[in-house]
GUBANU-477649 format. One record per residue (C-alpha): x, y, z; chain. Coordinates in nm, 3 decimals, m for minus. Each point is the difference from the previous one (the first is absolute). Last residue first. Example, Ala and Ser with C-alpha at 12.3 -4.5 7.8 and 13.67 -1.06 7.14 Angstrom:
// GUBANU-477649
1.367|m0.106|0.714|A
m0.137|m0.344|0.066|A
//
This chain:
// GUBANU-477649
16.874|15.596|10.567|A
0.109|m0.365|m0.050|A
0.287|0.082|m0.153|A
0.268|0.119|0.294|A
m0.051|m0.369|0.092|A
0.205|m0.017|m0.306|A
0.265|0.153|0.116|A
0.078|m0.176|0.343|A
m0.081|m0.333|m0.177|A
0.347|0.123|m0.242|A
0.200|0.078|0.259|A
m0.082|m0.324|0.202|A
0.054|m0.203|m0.350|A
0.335|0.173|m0.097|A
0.114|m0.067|0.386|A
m0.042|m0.351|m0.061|A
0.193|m0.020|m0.316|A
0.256|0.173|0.168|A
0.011|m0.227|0.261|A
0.027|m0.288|m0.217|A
0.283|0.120|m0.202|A
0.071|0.090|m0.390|A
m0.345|0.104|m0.076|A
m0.340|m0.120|m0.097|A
m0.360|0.195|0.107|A
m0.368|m0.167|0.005|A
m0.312|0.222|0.113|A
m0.339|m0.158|m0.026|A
m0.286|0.268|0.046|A
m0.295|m0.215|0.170|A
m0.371|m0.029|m0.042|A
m0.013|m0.376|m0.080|A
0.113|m0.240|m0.287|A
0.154|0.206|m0.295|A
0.179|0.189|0.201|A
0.079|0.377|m0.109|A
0.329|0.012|m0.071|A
0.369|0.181|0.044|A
0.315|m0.137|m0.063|A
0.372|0.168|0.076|A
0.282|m0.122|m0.106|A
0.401|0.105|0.086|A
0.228|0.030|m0.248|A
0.158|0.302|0.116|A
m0.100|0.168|m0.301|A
m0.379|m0.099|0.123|A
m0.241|m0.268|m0.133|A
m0.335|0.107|0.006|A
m0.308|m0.283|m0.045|A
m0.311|0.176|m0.006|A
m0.300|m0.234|m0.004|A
m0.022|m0.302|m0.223|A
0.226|m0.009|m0.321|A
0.046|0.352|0.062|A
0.354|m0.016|0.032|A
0.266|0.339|0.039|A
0.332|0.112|m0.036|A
0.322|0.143|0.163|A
m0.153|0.247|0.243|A
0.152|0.214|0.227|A
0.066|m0.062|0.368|A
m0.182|m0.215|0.254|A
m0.135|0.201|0.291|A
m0.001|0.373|m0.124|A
m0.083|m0.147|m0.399|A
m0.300|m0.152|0.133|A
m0.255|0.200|m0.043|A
0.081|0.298|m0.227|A
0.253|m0.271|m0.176|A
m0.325|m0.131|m0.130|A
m0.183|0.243|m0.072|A
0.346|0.154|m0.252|A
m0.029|m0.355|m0.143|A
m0.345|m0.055|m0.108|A
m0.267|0.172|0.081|A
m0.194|m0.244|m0.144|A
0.139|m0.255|0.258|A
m0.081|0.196|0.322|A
m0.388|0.075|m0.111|A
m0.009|m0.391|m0.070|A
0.093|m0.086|0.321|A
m0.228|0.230|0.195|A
m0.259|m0.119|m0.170|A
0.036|m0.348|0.019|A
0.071|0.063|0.375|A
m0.328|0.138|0.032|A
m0.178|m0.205|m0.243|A
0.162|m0.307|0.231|A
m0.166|0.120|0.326|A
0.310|m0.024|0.287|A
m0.102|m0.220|0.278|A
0.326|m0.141|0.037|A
0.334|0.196|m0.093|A
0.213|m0.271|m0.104|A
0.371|m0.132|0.020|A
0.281|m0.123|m0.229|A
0.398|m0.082|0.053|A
0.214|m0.112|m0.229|A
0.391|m0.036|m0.016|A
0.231|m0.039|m0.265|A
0.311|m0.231|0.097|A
0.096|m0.240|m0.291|A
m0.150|m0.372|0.125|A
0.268|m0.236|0.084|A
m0.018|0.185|0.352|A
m0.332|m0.114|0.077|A
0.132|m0.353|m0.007|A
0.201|0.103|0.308|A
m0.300|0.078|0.184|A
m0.182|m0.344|m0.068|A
0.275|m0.191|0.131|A
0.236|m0.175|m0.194|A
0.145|m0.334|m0.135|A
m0.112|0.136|m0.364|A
m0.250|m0.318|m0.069|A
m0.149|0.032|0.332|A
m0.086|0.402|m0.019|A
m0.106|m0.081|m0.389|A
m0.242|m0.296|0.150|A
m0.136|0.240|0.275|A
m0.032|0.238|m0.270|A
m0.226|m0.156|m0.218|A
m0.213|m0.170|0.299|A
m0.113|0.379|0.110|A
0.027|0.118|m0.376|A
m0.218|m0.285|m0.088|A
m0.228|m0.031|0.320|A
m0.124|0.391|m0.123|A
m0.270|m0.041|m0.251|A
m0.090|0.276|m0.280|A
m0.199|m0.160|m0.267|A
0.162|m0.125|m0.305|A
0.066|m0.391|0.125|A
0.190|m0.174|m0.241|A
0.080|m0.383|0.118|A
0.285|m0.032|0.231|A
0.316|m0.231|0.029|A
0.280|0.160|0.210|A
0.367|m0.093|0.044|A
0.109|m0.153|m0.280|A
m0.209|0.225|m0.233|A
m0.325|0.018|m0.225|A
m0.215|0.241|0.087|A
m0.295|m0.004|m0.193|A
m0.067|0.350|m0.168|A
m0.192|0.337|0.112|A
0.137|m0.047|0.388|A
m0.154|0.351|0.246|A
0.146|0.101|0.289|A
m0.205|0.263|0.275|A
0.283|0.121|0.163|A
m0.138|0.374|0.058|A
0.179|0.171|m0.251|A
m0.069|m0.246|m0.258|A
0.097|m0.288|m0.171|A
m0.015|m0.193|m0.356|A
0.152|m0.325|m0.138|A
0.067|m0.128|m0.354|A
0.245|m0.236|m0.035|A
0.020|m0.097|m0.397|A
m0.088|0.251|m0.190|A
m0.168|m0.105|m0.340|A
m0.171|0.372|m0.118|A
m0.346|m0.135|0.156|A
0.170|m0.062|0.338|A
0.139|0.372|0.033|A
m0.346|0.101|m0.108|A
m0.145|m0.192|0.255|A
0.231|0.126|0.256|A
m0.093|0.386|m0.086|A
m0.357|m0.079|0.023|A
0.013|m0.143|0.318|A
0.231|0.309|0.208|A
m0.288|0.224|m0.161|A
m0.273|m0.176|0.165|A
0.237|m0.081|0.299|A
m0.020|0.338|0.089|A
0.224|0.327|m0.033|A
0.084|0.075|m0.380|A
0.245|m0.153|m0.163|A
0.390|m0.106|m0.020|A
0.191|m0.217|m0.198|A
0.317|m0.141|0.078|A
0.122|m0.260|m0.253|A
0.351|m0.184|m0.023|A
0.000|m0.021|0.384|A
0.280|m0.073|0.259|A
0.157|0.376|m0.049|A
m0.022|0.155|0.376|A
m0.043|0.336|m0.158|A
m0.325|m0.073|m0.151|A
m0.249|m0.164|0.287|A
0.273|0.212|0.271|A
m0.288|0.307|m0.179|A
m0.231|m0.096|0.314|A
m0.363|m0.062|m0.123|A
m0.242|0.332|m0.089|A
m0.021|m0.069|m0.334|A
m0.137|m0.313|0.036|A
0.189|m0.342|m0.053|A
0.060|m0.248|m0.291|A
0.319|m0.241|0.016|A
0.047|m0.158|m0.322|A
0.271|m0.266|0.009|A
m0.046|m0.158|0.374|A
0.175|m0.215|0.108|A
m0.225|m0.107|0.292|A
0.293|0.090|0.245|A
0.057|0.305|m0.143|A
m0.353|0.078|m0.057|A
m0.050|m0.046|0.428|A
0.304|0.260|0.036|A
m0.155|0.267|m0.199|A
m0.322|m0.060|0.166|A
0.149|0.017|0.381|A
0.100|0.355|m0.112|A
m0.348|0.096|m0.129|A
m0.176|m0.115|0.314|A
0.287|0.205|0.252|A
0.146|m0.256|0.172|A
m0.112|0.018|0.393|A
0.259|0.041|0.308|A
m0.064|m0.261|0.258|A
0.385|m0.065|0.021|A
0.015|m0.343|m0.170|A
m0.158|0.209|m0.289|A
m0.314|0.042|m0.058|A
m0.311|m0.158|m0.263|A
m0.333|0.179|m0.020|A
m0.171|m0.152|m0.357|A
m0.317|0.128|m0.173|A
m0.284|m0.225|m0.080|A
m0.116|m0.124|0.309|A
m0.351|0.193|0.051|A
0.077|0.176|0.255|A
0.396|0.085|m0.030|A
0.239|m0.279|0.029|A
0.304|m0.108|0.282|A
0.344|m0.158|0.021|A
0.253|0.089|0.242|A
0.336|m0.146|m0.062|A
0.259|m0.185|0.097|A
m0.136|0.031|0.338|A
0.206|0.128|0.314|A
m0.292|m0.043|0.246|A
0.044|0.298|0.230|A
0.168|0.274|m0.257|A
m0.186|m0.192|m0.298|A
m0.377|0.105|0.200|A
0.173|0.319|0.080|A
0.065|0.093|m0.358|A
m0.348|m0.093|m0.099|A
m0.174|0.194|0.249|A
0.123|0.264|m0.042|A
m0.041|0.010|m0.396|A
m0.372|m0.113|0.024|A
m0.056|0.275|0.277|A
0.149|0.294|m0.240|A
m0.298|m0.166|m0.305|A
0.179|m0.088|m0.286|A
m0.119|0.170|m0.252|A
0.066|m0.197|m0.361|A
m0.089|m0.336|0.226|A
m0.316|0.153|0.120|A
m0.135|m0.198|0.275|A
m0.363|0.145|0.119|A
m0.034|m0.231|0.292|A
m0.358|m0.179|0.008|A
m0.087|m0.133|0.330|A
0.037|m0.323|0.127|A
0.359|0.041|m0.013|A
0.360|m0.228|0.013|A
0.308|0.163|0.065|A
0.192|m0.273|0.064|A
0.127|m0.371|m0.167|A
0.309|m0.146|0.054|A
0.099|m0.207|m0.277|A
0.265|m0.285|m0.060|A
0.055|m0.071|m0.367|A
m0.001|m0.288|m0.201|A
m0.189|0.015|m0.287|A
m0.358|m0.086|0.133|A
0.114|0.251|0.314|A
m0.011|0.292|m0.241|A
m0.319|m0.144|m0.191|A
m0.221|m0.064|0.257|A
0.103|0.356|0.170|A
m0.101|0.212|m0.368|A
m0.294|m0.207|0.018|A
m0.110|0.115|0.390|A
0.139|0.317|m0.049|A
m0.206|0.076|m0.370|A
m0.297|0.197|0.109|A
0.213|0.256|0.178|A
m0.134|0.123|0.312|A
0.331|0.054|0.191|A
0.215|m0.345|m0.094|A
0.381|0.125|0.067|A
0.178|m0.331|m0.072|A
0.307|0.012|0.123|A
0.255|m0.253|m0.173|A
0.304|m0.212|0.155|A
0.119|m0.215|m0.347|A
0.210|m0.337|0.057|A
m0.227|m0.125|m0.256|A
m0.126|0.265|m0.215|A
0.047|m0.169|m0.359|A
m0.025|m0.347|0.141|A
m0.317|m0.118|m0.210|A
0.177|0.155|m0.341|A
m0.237|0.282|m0.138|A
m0.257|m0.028|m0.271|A
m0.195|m0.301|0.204|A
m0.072|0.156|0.298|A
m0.088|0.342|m0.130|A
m0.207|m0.100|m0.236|A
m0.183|m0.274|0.259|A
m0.038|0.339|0.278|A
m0.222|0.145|m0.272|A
m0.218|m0.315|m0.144|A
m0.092|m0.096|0.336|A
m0.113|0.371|0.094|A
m0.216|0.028|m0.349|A
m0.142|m0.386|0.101|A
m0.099|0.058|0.363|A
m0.369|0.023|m0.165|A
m0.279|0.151|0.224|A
m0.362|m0.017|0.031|A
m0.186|0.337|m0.102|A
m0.135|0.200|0.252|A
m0.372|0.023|m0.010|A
m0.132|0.240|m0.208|A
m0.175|0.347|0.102|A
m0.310|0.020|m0.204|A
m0.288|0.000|0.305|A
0.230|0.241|0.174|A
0.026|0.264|m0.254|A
0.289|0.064|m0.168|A
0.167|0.324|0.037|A
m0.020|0.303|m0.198|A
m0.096|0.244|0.264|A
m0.335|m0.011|m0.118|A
m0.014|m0.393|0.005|A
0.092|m0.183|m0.231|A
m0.169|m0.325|m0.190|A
m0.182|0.110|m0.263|A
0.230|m0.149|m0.273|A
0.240|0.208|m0.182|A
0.040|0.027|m0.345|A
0.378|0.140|m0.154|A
0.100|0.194|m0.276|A
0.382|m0.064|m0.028|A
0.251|0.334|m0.027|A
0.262|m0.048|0.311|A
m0.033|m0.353|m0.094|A
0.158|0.092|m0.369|A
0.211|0.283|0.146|A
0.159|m0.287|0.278|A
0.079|m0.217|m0.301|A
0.201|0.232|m0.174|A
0.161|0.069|0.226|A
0.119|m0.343|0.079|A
m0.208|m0.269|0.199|A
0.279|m0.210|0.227|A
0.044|m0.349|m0.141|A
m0.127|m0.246|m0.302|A
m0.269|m0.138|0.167|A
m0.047|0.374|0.102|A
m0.010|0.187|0.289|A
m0.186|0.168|0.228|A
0.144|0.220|0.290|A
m0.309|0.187|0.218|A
0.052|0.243|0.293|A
0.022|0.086|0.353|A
0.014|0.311|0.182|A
m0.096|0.096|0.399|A
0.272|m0.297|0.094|A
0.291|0.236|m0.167|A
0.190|m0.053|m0.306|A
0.250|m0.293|m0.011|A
m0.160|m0.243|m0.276|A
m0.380|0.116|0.006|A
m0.147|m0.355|m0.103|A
m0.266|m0.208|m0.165|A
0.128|m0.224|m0.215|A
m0.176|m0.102|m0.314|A
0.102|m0.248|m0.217|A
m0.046|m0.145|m0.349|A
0.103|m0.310|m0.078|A
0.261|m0.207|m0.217|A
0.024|m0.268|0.270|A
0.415|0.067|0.040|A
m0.051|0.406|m0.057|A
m0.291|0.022|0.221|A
0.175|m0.191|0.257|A
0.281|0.167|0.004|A
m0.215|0.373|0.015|A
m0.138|m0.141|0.292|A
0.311|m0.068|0.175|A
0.152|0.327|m0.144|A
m0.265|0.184|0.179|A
0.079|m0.173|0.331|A
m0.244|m0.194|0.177|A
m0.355|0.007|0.159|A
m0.233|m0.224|m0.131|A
0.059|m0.181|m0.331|A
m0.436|0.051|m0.083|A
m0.048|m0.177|m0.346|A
m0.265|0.202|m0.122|A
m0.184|m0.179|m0.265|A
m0.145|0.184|m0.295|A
m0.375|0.108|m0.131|A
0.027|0.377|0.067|A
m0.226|m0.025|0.359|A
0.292|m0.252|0.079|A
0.275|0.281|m0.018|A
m0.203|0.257|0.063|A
m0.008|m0.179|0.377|A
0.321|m0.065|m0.017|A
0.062|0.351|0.015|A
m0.217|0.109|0.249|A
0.087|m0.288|0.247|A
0.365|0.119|m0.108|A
m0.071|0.344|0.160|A
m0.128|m0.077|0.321|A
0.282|m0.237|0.101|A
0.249|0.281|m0.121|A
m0.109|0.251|0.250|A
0.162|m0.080|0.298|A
0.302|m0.023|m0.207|A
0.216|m0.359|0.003|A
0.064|m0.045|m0.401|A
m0.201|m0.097|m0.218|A
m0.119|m0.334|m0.241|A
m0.166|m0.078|m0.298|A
m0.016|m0.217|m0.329|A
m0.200|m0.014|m0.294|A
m0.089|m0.331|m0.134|A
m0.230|m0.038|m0.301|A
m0.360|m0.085|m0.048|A
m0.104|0.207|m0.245|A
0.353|0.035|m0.217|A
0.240|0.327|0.009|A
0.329|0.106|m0.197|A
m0.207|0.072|m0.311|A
0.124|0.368|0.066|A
m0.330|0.140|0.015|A
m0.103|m0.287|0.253|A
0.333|0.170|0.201|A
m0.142|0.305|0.001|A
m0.296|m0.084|0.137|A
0.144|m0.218|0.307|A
0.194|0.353|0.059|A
m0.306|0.225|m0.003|A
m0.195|m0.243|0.234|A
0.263|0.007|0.210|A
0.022|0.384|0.034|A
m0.394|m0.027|0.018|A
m0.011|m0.192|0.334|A
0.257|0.182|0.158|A
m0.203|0.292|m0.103|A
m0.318|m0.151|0.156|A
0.217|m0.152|0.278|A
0.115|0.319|0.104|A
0.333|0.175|m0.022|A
m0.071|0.341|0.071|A
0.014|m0.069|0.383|A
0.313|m0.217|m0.074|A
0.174|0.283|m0.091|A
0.134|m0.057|m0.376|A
0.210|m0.231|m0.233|A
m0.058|m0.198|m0.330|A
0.299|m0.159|m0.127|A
0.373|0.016|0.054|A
0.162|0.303|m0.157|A
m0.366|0.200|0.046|A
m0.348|m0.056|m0.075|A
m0.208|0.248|0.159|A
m0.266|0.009|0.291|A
0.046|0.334|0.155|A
m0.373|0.127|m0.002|A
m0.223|0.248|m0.152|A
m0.133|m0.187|m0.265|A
0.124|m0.381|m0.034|A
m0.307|m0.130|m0.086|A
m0.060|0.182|m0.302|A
0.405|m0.112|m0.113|A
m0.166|m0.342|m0.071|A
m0.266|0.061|m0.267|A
m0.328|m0.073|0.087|A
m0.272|m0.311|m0.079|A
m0.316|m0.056|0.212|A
m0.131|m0.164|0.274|A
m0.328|0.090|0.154|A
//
């Protein structure tokens, strides 16, 4: 017999959380009764809001996990069982669907796990409006939902219920490779030699359509059946290999790649050597021209020093937080508001309006625009993409994880070394990197040393990890902060 419970009572006992980009957890906890009941939470929401109709659109899609085929039947399934029409986009990139949400003023759901392993997926929903807030995510997290008697003891659905696969609509993927088409000049990348590195992200065969549609020649490798955890904030020791021969035996202009779920940019060099996310956003708001630039706290400090930007603001770590920062830039009259964070994802509050580059607002993280972005900036500047680097003022980043870390033991951990303040502090990490100049708690410990290198510790918000993220005045040092700093932590997990 069906009957009503609160949300949270299904999630006893098991890692399903929302995090910086949706729902996440192991795919063994994520079953189609509480796949079923996350959407069911959302669509109820939204009817609280006013913002749904019976009979309305809501649109889907994934990415390329073994598991994501299984999930969307689930959702769309609670989808129709709720009275509205599940437009099914397939499987595409998250800003894709998010486009079309935004252009058809629908809802969306896309199920994805971004760059975290194959054994975890998750759940991204957004509004007509764009990416659910905060606040929005506390409502769901709070709805009283009714499930039908349809799941099995394990929680999934039976096999009389299980729903056929929905037919699909190209429209989401038309609508994406069109922006991009249309808001840059048709021969922006002719003359261009590009490496596409394709792994298992759900965007290579778009992000390829649209390379060649403006001009460029593309050689295309790297492609997987199975899922390949890309992080784009950790790149993975093979990824960086790889890439640097690939431009040693091609001799590409660049290298251009995406996480899972195609909403984070990888971009290199012409010597296979890949921009750091945060770095490649500075440059990408240049060429925008940008006004307000709004970044998390964690982003390289070059954002300040290199003096292109009336407004720098900075947040906490998500795209939550990097959302509600542009939209208050827009509500006080800015102009060009534009976000970005560590790990490339870019995100455009306001029309751009420029010679160059036409583009509608899109405030979901997407990549093509700081891949295209600084292409055209390359072009414009006569140079290649190293030299541009060198406009930007030279602080370095670096960041790494611990995986399979529980995040109420780092929490802990964390918050033990922040109340004790300085003197704790220095206990730690005064032998490796000095004294201490001052200290951010925006999100996690953020210590900045007299010798004005950074150091930033978190739990992630996505997946059992420790993040780690140090600045200084060379790469190598940077580097070296992050290996010293792993080497500690792992000391934690006793």
């Amino acid at each position: 017999m069906s009957k009503s419970q609160a949300l949270p009572s299904l999630l006893v006992n098991c890692s399903i959380r929302f995090g910086t980009s949706g729902v996440r957890g192991l795919v063994r906890e994520l079953n189609d009764r509480i796949c079923y009941a996350f959407t069911l939470a959302f669509l109820q929401h939204l009817e609280q809001l006013g913002e749904l109709h019976p009979g309305d659109e809501v649109a889907i899609g994934g990415d390329l996990r073994e598991s994501t085929g299984r999930i969307l039947l689930a959702v769309g399934l609670a989808i129709s069982d709720r009275g509205y029409h599940p437009r099914a986009c397939g499987r595409l990139p998250s800003p894709a669907l998010a486009l079309y949400g935004l252009e058809h003023r629908a809802a969306t759901v896309m199920v994805t796990g971004s760059h975290i392993p194959d054994d975890r997926n998750g759940i991204k929903f957004t509004r007509a409006r764009g990416e659910i807030l905060k606040a929005d995510e506390r409502s769901i997290i709070g709805q009283q939902v009714t499930l039908p008697d349809c799941f099995d003891a394990a929680g999934q659905l039976q096999p009389g219920y299980v729903p056929d696969e929905l037919p699909e609509s190209d429209a989401a993927a038309r609508g994406y490779v069109r922006r991009w088409l249309e808001g840059f000049a048709p021969s922006l990348l002719r003359g261009c030699r590009l490496g596409l590195y394709e792994h298992s992200a759900v965007g290579r065969d778009l992000l390829n359509e649209i390379l060649t549609g403006l001009g460029a020649e593309v050689v295309r490798f790297g492609r997987s059946d199975a899922f390949i955890p890309v992080d784009t904030e950790a790149i993975r020791p093979e990824d960086v290999e790889l890439a640097r021969r690939w431009a040693n035996e091609q001799r590409f202009d660049t290298i251009l790649s995406t996480d899972g779920d195609s909403d984070r940019p990888l971009i290199s060099d012409e010597r296979g050597r890949w921009l750091r996310g945060d770095v490649a956003g500075i440059l990408c708001a240049r060429f925008l021209g940008a006004d307000v630039v709004v970044t998390p706290v964690s982003c390289n400090t070059a954002v300040e020093a290199c003096d292109w930007f009336s407004d720098v603001r900075r947040t906490r770590i998500g795209s939550p937080y990097v959302i509600e920062a542009m939209d208050q830039a827009v509500a006080e009259g800015a102009r060009t508001v534009v976000g970005y964070e560590a790990n490339g994802g870019f995100l455009i509050a306001t029309d751009i309006e420029r010679t160059e580059v036409k583009l509608r607002a899109l405030p979901t993280r997407d990549p093509v625009v700081v891949q295209l972005s600084l292409l055209a900036l390359a072009r414009d500047r006569e140079v290649a993409l190293s030299e541009l680097l060198g406009e930007v003022p030279e602080r370095f980043t670096a960041s790494d994880r611990l995986q399979q870390f529980p995040t109420e033991r780092s929490a802990a951990r964390l918050q033990n070394l922040i109340q004790g303040g300085r003197a704790a502090i220095e206990e730690s990490w005064g032998p490796h990197f000095g004294s201490v100049r001052s200290t951010d708690v925006t999100d996690g410990l953020r210590v900045t040393f007299a010798s004005g290198e950074i150091l930033h510790l978190r739990p992630s918000g996505n997946a059992p990890e420790f993040r780690c993220y140090a600045e200084a005045a060379t790469d190598a040092r940077a580097r070296e902060m992050t290996s010293i700093a792993l080497s500690v932590l792992e000391t934690w997990r006793g």
